[in-house]
C-alpha positions as CSV (number, residue, x, y, z in Angstrom):
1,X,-4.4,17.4,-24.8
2,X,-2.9,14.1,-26.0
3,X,-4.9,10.7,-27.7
4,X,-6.1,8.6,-25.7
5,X,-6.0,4.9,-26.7
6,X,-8.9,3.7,-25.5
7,X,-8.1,-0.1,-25.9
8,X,-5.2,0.9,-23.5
9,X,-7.3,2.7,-21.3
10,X,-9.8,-0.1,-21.2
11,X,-6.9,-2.3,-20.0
12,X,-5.7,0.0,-17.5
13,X,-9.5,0.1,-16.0
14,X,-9.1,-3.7,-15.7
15,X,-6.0,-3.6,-14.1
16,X,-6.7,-0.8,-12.0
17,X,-9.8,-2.4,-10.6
18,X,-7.7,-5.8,-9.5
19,X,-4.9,-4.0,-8.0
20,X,-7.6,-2.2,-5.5
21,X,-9.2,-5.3,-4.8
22,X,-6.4,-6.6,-3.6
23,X,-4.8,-3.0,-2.3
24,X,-8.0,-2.1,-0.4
25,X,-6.8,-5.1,2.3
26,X,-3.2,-6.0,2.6
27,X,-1.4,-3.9,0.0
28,X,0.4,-4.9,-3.1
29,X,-1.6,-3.1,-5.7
30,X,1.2,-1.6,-7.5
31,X,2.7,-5.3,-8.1
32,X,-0.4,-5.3,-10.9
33,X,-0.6,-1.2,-11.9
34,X,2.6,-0.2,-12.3
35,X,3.4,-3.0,-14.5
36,X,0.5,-1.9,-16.4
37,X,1.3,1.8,-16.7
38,X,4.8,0.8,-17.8
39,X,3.1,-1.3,-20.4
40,X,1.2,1.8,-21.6
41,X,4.5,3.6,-22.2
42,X,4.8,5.8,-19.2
43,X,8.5,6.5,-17.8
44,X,9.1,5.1,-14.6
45,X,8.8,8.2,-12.6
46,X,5.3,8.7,-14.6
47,X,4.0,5.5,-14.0
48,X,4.6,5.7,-10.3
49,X,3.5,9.3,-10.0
50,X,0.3,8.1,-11.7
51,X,-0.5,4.9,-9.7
52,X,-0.1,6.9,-6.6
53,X,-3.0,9.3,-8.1
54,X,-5.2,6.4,-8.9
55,X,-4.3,4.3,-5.7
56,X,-4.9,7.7,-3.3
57,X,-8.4,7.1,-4.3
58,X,-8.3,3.9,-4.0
59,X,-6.9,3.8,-0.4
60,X,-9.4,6.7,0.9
61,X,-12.5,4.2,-0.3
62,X,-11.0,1.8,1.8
63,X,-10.3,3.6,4.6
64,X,-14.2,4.8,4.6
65,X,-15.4,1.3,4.0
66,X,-12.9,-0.1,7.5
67,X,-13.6,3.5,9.5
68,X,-17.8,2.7,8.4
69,X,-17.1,-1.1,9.7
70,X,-15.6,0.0,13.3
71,X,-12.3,-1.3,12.3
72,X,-9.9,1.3,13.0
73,X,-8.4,2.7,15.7
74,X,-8.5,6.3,15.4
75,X,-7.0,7.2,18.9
76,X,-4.0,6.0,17.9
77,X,-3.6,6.4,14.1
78,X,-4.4,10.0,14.2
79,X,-1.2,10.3,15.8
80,X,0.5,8.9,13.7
81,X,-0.9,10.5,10.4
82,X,1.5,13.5,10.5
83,X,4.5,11.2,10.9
84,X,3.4,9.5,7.7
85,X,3.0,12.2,6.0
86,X,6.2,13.9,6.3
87,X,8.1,10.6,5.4
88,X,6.3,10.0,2.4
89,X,6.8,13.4,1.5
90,X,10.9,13.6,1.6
91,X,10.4,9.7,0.3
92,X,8.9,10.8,-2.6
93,X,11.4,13.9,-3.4
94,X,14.8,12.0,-2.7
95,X,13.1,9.2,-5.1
96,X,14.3,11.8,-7.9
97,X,17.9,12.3,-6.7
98,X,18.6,8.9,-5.8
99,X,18.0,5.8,-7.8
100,X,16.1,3.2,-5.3
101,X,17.6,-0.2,-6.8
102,X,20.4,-0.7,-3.7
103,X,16.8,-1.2,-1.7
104,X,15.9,-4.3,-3.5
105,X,18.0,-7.1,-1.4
106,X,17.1,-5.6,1.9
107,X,13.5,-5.5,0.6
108,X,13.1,-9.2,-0.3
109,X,14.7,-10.0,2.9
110,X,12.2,-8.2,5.0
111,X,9.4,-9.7,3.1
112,X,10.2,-13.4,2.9
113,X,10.9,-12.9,7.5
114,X,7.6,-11.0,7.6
115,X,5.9,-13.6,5.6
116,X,7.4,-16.0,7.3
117,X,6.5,-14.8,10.9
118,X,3.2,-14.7,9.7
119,X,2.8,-18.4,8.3
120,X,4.0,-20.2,10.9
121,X,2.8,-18.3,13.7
122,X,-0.6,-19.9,13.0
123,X,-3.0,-17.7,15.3
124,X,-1.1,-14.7,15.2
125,X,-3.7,-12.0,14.5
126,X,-6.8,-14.5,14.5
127,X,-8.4,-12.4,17.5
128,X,-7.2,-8.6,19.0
129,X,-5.3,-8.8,21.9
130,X,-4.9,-5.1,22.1
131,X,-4.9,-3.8,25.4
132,X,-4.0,-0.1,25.0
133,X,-0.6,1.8,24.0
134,X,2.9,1.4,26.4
135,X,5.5,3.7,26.0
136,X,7.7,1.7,24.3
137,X,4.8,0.3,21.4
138,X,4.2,4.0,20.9
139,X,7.5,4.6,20.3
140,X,7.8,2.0,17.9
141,X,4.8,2.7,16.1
142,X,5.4,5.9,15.6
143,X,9.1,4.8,14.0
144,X,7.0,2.5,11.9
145,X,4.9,4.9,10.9
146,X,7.3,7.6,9.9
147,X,9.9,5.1,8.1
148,X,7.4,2.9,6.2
149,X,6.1,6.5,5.4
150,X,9.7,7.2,3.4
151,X,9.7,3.9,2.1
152,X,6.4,4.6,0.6
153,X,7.1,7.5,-1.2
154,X,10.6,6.9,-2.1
155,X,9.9,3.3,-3.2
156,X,6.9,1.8,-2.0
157,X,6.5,-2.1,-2.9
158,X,5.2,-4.0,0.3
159,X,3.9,-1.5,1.7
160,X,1.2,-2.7,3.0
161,X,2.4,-5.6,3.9
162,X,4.8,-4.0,6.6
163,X,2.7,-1.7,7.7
164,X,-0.4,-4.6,8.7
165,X,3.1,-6.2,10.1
166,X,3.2,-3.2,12.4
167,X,-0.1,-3.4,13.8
168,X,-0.4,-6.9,14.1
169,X,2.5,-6.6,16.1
170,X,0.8,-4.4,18.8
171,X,-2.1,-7.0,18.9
172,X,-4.5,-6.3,16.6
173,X,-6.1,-9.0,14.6
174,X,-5.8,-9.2,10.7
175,X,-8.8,-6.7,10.3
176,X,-8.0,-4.4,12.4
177,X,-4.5,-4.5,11.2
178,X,-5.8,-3.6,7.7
179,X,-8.0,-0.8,8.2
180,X,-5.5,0.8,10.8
181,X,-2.5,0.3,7.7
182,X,-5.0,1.8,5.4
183,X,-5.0,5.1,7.5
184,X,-1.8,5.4,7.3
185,X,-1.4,4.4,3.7
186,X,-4.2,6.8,2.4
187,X,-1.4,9.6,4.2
188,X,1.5,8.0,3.1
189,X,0.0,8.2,-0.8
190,X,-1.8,11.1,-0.3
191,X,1.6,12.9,0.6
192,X,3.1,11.2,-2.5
193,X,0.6,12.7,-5.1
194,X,1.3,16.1,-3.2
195,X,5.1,15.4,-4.0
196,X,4.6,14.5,-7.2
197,X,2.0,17.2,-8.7
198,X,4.9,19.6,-7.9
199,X,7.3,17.1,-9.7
200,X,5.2,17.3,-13.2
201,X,5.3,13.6,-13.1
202,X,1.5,12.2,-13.0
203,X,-0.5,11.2,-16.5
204,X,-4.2,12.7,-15.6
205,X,-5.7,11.2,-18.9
206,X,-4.8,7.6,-17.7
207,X,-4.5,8.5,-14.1
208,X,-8.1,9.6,-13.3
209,X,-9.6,7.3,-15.1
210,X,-7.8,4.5,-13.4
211,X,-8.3,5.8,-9.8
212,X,-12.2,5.6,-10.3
213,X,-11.9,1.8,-11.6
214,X,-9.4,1.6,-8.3
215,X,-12.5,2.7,-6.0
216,X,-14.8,0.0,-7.5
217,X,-12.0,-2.1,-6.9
218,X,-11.3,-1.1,-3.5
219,X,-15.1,-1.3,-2.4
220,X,-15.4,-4.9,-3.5
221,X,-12.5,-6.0,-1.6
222,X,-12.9,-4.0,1.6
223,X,-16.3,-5.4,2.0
224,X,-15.2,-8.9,1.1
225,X,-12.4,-8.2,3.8
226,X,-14.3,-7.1,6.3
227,X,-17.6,-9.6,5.5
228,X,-14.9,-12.4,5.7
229,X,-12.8,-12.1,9.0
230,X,-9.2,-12.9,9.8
231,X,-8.6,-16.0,8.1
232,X,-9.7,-14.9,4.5
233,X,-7.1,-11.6,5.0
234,X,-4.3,-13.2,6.4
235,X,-4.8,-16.2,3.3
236,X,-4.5,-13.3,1.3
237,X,-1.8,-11.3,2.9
238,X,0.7,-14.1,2.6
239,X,-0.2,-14.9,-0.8
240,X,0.5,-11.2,-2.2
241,X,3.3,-11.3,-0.1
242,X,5.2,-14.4,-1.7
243,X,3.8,-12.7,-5.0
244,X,5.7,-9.3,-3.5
245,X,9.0,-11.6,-3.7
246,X,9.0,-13.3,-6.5
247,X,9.0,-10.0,-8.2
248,X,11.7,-8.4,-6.6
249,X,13.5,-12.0,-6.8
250,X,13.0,-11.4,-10.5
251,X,13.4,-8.2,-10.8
252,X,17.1,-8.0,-8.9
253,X,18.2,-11.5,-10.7
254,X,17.2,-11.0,-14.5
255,X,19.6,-7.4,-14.4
């Protein structure tokens, strides 16, 4: 079994613990935790195997805390759980063969629209408007569900972020959108992990750990979310969002 640094590990709690706080409600987590598990020396591949451990846990506490609230719409999302599943899963295993840099452009594109949708459309998603599924919405949904499910295994960054983008498209308001996305992304991650045990590729000594700082993390926020309404979660959903592009601004420039 190999050392564990426990001044790392210490900051890897930290930073565990503030990426689920912000995960638990519109995504972007792994903006703050995989930078971190870098930092602790793990390969790429490791690092993202291992925040998809901790951030499994971490999206299952906040799918409790939303599902406990009354904020998620299981008739629907339970139909689209299997779709997510099997895209993160051939996500995650064509992540090995093929390197997912060509994704970066299209990716801060889609944020900076979807960001800017949702500024200026200033009561988008302030109160539900949901009126029940047409055959066209489910339709779309469900190709939401089971693309952003790839994206999120093969890749992964704004998650979230597109898949509140989804619901709040079909009416829902910011809450609702959040615990409905975190349905999907407890699948989405939990299909991951799946992908990746049978890759070899998740730390356990640093992983573990991290995922229980990552519930904490994702209780706080959650209940803060949900305590807080509409305007606190779409405040925050833009803000990790221009934080989501900035990094992949930086990240495709500075090569």
């Amino acid at each position: 079994m190999e050392e564990i640094n426990l001044q790392l590990l210490l900051f890897l709690l930290c930073a565990g613990f503030l990426a689920a706080f912000v995960d638990s409600v519109v995504g972007g987590g792994g903006l703050i935790a995989i930078p971190a598990l870098l930092f602790a020396g793990l390969p790429p591949a490791m690092a993202l195997g291992t925040n998809k451990l901790a951030s499994s846990m971490s999206s299952l506490t906040s799918t409790i805390s939303f599902m406990r609230a009354g904020k998620i719409h299981f008739g629907m999302v339970k139909m689209l759980i299997p779709l997510s599943l099997i895209g993160s899963l051939s996500g995650a295993f064509i992540m090995r063969q093929v390197p997912s840099d060509f994704l970066k452009p299209l990716i801060i594109l889609l944020l900076l629209l979807v960001t800017l949708y949702t500024f200026f459309k200033k009561n988008w998603g302030a109160e539900s408007t949901y009126t029940g599924m047409t055959l066209k919405k489910g339709l779309l949904i469900a190709l939401a569900a089971l693309v952003i499910g790839f994206y999120d295994g093969f890749f992964g960054a704004g998650t979230g972020s597109f898949l509140m983008f989804s619901f709040l498209t079909l009416g829902f308001n910011f809450v609702e959108a959040a615990g409905n996305a975190k349905v999907l992304n407890f699948a989405s991650n939990f299909a991951a992990v799946v992908m990746f045990v049978y890759l070899d590729a998740i730390n356990y000594a640093y992983g573990l750990p991290m995922g229980v700082a990552m519930v904490l993390g994702a209780l706080l926020g959650s209940k803060l979310a949900i305590s807080k309404g509409t305007s606190y979660v779409k405040a925050l959903f833009v803000s990790v969002s221009i934080l989501m592009i900035s990094k992949q601004c930086w990240d495709y420039f500075s090569v």
